[in-house]
The first five atom37 places (N, CA, C, CB, O) and aatype in JSON, in Angstrom:
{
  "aatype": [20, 20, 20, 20, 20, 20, 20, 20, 20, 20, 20, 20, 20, 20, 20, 20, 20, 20, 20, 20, 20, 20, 20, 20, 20, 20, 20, 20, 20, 20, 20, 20, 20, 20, 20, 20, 20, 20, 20, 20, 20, 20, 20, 20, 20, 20, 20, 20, 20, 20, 20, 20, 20, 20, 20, 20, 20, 20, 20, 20, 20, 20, 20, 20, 20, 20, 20, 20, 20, 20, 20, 20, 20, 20, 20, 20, 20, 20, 20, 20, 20, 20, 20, 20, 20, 20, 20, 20, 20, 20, 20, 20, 20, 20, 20, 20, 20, 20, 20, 20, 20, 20, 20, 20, 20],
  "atom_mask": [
    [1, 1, 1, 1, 1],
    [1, 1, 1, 1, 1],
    [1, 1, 1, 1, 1],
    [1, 1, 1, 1, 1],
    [1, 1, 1, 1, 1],
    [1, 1, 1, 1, 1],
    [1, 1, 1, 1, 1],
    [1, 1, 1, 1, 1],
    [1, 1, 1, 1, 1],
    [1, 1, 1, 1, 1],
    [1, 1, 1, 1, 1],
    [1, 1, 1, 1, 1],
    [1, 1, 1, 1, 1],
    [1, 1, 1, 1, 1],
    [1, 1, 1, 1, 1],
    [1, 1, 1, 1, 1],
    [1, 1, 1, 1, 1],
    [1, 1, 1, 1, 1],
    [1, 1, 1, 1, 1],
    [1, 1, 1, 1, 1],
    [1, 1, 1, 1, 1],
    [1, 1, 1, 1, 1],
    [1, 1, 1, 1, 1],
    [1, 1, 1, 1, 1],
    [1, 1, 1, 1, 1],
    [1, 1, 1, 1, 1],
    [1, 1, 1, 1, 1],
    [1, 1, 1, 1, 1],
    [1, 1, 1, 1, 1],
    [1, 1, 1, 1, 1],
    [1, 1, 1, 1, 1],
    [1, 1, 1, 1, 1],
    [1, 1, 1, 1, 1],
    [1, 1, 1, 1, 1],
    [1, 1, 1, 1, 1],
    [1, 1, 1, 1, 1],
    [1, 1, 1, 1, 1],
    [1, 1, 1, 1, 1],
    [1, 1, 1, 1, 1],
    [1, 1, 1, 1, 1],
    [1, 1, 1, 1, 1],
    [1, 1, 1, 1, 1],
    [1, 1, 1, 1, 1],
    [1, 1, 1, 1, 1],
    [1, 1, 1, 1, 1],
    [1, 1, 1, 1, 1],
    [1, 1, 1, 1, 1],
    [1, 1, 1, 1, 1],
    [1, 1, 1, 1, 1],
    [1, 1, 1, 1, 1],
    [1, 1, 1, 1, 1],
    [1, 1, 1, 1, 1],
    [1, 1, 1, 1, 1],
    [1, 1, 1, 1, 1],
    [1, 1, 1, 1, 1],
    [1, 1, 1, 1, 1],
    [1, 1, 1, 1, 1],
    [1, 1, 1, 1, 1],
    [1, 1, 1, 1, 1],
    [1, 1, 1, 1, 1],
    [1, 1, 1, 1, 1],
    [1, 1, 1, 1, 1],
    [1, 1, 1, 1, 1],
    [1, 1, 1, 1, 1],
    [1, 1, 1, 1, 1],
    [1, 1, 1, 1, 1],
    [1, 1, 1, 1, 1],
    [1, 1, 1, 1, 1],
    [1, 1, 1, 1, 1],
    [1, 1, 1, 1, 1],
    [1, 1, 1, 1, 1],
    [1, 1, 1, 1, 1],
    [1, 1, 1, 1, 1],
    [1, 1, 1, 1, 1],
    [1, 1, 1, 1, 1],
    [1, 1, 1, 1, 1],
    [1, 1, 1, 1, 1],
    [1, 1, 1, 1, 1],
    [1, 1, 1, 1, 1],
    [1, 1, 1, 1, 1],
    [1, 1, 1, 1, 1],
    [1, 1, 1, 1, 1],
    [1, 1, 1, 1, 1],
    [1, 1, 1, 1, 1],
    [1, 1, 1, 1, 1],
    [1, 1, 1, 1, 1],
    [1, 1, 1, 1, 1],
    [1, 1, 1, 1, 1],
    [1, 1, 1, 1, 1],
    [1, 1, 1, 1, 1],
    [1, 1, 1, 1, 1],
    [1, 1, 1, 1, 1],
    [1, 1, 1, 1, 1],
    [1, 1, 1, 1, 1],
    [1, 1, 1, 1, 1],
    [1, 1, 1, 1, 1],
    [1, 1, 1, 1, 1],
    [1, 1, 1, 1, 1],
    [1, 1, 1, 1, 1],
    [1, 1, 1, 1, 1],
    [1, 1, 1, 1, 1],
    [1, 1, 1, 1, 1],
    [1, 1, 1, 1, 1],
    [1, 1, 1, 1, 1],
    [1, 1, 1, 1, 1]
  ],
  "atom_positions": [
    [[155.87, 82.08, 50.99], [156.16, 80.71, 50.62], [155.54, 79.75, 51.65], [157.68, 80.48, 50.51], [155.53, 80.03, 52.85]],
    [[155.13, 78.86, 51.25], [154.33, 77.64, 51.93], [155.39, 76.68, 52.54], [153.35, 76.75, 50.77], [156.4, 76.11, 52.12]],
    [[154.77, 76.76, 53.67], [155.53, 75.48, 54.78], [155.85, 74.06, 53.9], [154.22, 74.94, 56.28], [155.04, 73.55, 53.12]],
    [[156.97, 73.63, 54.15], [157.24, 72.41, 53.46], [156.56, 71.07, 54.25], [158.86, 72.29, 53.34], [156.25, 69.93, 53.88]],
    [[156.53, 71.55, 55.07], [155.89, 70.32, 56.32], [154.18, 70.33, 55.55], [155.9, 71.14, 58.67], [153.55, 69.28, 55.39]],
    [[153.61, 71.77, 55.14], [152.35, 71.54, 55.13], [152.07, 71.33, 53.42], [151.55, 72.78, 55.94], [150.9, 71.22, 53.04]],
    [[153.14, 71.29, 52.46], [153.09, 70.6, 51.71], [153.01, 68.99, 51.32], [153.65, 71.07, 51.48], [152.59, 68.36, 50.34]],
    [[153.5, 68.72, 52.29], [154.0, 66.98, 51.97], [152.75, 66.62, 53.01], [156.07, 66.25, 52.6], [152.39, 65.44, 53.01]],
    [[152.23, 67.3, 53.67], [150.74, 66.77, 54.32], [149.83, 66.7, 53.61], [150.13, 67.47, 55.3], [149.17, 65.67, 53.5]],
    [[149.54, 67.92, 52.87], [148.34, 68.02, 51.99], [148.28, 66.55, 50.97], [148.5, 69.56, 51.02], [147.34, 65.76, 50.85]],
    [[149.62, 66.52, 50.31], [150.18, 65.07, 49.56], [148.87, 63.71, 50.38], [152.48, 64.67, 50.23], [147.83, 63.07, 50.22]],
    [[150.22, 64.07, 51.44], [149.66, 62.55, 52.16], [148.58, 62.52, 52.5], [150.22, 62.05, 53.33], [148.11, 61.39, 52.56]],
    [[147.62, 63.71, 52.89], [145.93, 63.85, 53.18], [144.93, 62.92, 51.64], [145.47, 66.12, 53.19], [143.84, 62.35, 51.63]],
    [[145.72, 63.11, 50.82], [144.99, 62.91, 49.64], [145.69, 61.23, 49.03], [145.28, 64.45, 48.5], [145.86, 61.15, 47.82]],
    [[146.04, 59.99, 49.89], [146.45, 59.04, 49.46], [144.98, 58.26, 49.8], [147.86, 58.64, 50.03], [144.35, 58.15, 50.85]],
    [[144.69, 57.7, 48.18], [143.36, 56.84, 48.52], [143.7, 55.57, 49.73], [142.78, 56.04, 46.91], [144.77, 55.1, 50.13]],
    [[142.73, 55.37, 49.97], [142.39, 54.07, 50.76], [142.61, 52.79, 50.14], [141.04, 54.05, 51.13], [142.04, 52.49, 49.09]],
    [[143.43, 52.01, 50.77], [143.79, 50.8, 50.42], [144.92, 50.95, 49.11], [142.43, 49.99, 50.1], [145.11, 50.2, 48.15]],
    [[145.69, 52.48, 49.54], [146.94, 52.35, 48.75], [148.31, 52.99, 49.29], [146.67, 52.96, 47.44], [148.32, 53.5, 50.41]],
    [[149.33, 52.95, 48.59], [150.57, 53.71, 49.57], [151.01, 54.34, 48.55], [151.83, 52.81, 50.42], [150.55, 54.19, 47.41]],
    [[152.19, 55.28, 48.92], [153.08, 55.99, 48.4], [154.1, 55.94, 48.8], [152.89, 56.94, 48.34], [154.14, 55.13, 49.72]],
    [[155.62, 56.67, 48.49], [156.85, 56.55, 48.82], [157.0, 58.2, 49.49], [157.84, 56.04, 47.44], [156.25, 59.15, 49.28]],
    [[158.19, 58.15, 50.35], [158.49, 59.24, 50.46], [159.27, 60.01, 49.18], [159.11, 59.17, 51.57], [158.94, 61.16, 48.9]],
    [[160.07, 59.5, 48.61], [160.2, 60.0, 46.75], [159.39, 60.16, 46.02], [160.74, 59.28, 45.85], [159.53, 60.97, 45.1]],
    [[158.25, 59.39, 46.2], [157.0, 59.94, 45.07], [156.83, 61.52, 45.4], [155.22, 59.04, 45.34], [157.11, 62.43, 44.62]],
    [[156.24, 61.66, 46.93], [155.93, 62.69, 47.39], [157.3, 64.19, 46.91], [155.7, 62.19, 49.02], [157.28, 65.25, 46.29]],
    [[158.1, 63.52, 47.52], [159.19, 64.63, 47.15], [159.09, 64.99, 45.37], [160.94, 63.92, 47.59], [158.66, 66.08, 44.99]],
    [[159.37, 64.3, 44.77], [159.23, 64.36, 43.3], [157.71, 65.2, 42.44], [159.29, 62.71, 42.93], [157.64, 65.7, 41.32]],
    [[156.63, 65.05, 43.54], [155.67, 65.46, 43.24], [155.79, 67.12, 43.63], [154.67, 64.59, 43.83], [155.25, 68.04, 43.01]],
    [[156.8, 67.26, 45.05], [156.81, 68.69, 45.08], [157.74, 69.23, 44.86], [156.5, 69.19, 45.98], [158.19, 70.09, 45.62]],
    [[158.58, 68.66, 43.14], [159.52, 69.06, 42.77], [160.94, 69.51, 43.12], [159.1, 69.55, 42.46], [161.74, 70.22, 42.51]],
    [[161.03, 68.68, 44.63], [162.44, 68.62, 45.51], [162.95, 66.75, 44.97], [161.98, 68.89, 47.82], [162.95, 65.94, 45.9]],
    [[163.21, 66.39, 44.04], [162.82, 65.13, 43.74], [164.13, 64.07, 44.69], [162.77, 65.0, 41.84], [164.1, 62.88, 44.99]],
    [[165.18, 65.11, 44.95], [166.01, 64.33, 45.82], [166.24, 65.08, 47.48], [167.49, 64.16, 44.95], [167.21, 65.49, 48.12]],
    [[164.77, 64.99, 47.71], [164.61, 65.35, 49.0], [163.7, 64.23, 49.78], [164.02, 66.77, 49.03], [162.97, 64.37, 50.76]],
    [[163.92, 63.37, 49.19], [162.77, 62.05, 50.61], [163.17, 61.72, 51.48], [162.3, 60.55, 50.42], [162.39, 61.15, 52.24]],
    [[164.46, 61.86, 51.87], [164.99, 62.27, 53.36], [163.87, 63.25, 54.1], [166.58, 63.18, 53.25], [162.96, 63.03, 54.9]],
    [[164.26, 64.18, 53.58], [163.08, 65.66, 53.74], [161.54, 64.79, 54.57], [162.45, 66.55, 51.46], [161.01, 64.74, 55.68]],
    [[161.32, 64.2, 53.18], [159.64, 64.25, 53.2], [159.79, 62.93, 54.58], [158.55, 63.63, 51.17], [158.89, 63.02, 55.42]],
    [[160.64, 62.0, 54.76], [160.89, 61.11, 56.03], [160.58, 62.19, 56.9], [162.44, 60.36, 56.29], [159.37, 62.27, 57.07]],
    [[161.15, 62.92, 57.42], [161.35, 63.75, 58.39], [159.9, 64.22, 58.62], [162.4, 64.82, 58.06], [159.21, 63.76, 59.54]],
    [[159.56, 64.99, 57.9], [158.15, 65.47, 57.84], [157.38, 64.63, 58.28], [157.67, 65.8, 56.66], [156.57, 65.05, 59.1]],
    [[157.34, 63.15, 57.9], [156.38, 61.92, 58.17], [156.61, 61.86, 59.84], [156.9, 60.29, 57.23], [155.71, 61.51, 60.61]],
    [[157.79, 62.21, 60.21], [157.99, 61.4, 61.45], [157.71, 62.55, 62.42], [159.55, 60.65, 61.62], [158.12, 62.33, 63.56]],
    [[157.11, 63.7, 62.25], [156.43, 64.68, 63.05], [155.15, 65.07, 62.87], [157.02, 65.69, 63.01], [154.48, 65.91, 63.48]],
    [[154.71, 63.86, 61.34], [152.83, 64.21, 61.45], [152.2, 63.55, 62.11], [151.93, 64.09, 60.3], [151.05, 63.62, 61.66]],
    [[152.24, 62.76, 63.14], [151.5, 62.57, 64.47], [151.03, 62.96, 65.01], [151.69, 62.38, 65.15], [150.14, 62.42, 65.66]],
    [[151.58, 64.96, 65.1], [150.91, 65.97, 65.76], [149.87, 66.49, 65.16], [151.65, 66.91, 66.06], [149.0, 67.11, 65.77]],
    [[149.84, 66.32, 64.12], [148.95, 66.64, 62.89], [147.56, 66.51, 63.15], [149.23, 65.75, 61.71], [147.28, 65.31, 63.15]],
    [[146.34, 67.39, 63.43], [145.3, 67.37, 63.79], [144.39, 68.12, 62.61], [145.33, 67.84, 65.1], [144.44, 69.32, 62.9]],
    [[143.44, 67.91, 61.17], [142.87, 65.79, 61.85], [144.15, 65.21, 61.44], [141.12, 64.53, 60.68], [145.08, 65.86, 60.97]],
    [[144.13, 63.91, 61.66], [144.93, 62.78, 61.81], [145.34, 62.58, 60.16], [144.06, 61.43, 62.61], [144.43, 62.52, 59.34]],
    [[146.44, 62.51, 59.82], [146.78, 62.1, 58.63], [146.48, 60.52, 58.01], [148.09, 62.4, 58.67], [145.66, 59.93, 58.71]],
    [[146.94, 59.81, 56.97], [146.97, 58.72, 56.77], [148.23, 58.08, 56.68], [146.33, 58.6, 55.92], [148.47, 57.03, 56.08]],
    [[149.12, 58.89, 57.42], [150.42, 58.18, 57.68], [150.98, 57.14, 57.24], [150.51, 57.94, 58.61], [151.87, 56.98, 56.4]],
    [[150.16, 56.13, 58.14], [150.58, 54.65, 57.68], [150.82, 54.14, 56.1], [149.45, 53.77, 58.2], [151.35, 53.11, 55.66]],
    [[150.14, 55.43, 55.34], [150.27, 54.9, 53.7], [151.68, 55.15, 53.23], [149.21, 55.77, 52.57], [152.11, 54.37, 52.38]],
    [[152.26, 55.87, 53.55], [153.66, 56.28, 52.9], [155.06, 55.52, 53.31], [153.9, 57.79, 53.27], [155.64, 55.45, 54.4]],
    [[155.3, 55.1, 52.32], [156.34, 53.7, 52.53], [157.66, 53.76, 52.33], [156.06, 52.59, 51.65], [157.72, 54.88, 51.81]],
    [[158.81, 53.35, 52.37], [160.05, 53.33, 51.39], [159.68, 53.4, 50.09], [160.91, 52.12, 51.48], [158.52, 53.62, 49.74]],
    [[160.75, 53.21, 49.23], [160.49, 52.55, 47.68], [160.56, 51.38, 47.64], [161.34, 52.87, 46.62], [160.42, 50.95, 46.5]],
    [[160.72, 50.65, 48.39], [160.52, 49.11, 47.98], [159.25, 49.07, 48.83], [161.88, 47.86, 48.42], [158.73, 47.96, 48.87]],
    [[158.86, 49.67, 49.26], [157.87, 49.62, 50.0], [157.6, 48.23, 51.62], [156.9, 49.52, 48.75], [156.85, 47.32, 51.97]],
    [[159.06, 49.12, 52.18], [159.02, 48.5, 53.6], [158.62, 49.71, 54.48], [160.54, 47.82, 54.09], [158.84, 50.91, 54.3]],
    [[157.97, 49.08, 55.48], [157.4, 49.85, 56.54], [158.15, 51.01, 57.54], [156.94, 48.85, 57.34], [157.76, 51.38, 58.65]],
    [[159.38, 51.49, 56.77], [160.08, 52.11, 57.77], [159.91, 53.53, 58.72], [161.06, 52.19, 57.18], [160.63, 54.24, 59.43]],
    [[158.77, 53.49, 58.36], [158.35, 54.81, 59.76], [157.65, 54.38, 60.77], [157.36, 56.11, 59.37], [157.18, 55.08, 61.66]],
    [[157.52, 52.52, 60.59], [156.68, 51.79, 62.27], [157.12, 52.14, 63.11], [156.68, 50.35, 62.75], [156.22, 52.2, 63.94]],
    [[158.54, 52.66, 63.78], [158.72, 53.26, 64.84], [158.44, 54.45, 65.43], [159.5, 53.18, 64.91], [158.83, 54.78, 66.55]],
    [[157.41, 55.47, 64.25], [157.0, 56.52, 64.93], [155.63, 56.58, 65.08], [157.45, 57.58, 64.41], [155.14, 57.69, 65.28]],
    [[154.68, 55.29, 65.0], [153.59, 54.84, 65.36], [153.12, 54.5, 66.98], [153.59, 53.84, 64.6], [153.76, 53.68, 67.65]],
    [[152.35, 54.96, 67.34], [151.94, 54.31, 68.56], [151.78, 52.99, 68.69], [150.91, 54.74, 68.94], [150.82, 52.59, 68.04]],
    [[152.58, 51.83, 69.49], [152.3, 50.67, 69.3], [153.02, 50.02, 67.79], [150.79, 50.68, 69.41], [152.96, 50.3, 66.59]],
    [[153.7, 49.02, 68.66], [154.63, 48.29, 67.74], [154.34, 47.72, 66.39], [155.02, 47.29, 68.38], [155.2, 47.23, 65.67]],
    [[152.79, 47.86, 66.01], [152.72, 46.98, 64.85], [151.18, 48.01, 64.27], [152.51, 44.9, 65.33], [150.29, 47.47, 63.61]],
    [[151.13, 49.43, 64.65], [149.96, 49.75, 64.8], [150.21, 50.11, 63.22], [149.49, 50.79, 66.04], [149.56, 49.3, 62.56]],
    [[150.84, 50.94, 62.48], [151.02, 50.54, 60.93], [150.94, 49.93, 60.46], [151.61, 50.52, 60.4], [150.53, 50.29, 59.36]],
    [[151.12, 48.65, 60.57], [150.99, 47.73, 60.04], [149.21, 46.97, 60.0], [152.08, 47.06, 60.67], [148.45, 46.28, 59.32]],
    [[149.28, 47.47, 60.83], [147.51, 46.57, 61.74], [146.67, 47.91, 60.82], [147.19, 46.72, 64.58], [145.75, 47.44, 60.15]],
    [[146.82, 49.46, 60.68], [146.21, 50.2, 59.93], [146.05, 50.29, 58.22], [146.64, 51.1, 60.39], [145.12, 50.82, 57.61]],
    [[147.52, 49.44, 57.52], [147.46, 48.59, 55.95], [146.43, 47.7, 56.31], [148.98, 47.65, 55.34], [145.34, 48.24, 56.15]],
    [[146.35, 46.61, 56.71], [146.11, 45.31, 56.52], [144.53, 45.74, 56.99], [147.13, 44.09, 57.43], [143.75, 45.07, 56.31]],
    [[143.9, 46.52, 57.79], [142.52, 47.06, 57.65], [142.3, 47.81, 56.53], [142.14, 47.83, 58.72], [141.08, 47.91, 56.37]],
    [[142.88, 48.34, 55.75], [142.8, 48.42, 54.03], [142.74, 47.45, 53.64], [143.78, 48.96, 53.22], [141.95, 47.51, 52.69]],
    [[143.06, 46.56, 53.73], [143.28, 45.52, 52.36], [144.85, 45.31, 51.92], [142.46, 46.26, 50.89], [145.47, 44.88, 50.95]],
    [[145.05, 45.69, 52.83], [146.59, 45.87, 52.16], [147.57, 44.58, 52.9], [147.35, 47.71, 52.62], [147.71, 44.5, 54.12]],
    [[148.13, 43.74, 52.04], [148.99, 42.39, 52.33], [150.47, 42.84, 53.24], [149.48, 41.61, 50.61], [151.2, 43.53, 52.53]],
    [[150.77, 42.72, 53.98], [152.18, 42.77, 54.86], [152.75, 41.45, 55.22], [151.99, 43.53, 56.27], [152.17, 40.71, 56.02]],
    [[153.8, 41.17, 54.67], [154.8, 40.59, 54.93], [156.38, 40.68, 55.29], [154.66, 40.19, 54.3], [157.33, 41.06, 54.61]],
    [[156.34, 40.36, 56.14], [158.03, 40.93, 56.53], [158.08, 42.18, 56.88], [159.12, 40.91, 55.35], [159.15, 42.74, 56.65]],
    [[156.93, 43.01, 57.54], [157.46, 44.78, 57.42], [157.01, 45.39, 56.22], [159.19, 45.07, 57.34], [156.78, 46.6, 56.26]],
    [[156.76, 44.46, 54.67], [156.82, 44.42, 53.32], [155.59, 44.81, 52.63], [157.19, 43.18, 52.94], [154.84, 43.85, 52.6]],
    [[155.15, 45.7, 52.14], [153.54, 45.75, 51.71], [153.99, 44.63, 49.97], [152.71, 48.13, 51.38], [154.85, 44.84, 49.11]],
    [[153.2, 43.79, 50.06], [153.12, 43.0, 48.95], [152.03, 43.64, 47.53], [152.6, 41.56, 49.62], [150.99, 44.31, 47.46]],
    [[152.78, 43.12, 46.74], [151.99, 43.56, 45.13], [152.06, 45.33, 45.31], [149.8, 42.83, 44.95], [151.18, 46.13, 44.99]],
    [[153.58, 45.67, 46.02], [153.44, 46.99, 46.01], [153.22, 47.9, 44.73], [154.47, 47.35, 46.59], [152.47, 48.87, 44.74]],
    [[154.0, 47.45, 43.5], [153.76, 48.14, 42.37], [152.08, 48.15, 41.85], [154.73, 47.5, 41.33], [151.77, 49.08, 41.11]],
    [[151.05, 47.19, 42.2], [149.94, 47.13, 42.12], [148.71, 48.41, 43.32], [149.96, 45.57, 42.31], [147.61, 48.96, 43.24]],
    [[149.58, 48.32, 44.04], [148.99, 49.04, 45.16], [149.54, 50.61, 45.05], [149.43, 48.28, 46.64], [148.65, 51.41, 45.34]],
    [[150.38, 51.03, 44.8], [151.63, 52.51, 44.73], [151.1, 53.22, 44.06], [153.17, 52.47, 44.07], [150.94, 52.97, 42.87]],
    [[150.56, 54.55, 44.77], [149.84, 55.54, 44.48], [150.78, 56.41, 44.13], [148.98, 55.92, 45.42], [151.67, 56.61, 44.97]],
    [[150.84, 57.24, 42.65], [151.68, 58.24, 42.48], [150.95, 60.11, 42.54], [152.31, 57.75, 41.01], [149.88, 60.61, 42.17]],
    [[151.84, 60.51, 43.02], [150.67, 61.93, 43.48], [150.89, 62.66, 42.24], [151.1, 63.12, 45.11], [150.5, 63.81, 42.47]],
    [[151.35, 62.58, 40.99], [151.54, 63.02, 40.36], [150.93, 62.91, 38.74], [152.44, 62.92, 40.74], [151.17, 63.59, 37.75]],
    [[149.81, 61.4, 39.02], [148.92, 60.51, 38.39], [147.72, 61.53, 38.92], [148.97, 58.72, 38.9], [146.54, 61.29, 38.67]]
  ]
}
């Protein structure tokens, strides 16, 4: 059986550019659909992750920024959306339903 950690990476390896996802999309995509606690957790230890993931794409469901605290640098998530193209307000990625990548699309 396959590592759950290296499931929800492969996910997040494959989020286009200049879009996000949820940690529930992801879970739902690997058929744990009420595990995005889970897939949080996972997010907040792929830092070690070599190559480098795209981290910064995977959001709440309302799509607030809540894994900026396991970023290097206070706003470095945020500063890595908004070099996408991607609008932040408040912590907030804006026109999220426009932007919300489903891994399952």
């Amino acid at each position: 059986m396959r590592d759950f950690y290296t499931n929800v990476y492969e996910i997040v390896d494959q989020i286009p550019f200049g879009r996000v996802t949820t940690y529930g999309a992801i879970a739902n995509a690997l058929g744990v659909r009420k595990s995005s606690r889970l897939v949080g957790i996972a997010m907040n230890h792929s830092h070690c992750v070599a190559p480098a993931l795209p981290s910064h794409r995977v959001v709440n469901r309302v799509g607030l920024l809540t894994g900026k605290h396991h970023f290097a640098g206070e706003r470095l998530m945020e500063q890595l959306l908004v070099n996408e193209g991607i609008v932040i307000i408040n912590n907030q990625v804006q026109d999220f339903k426009r932007i919300f990548w489903d891994p399952l699309d």
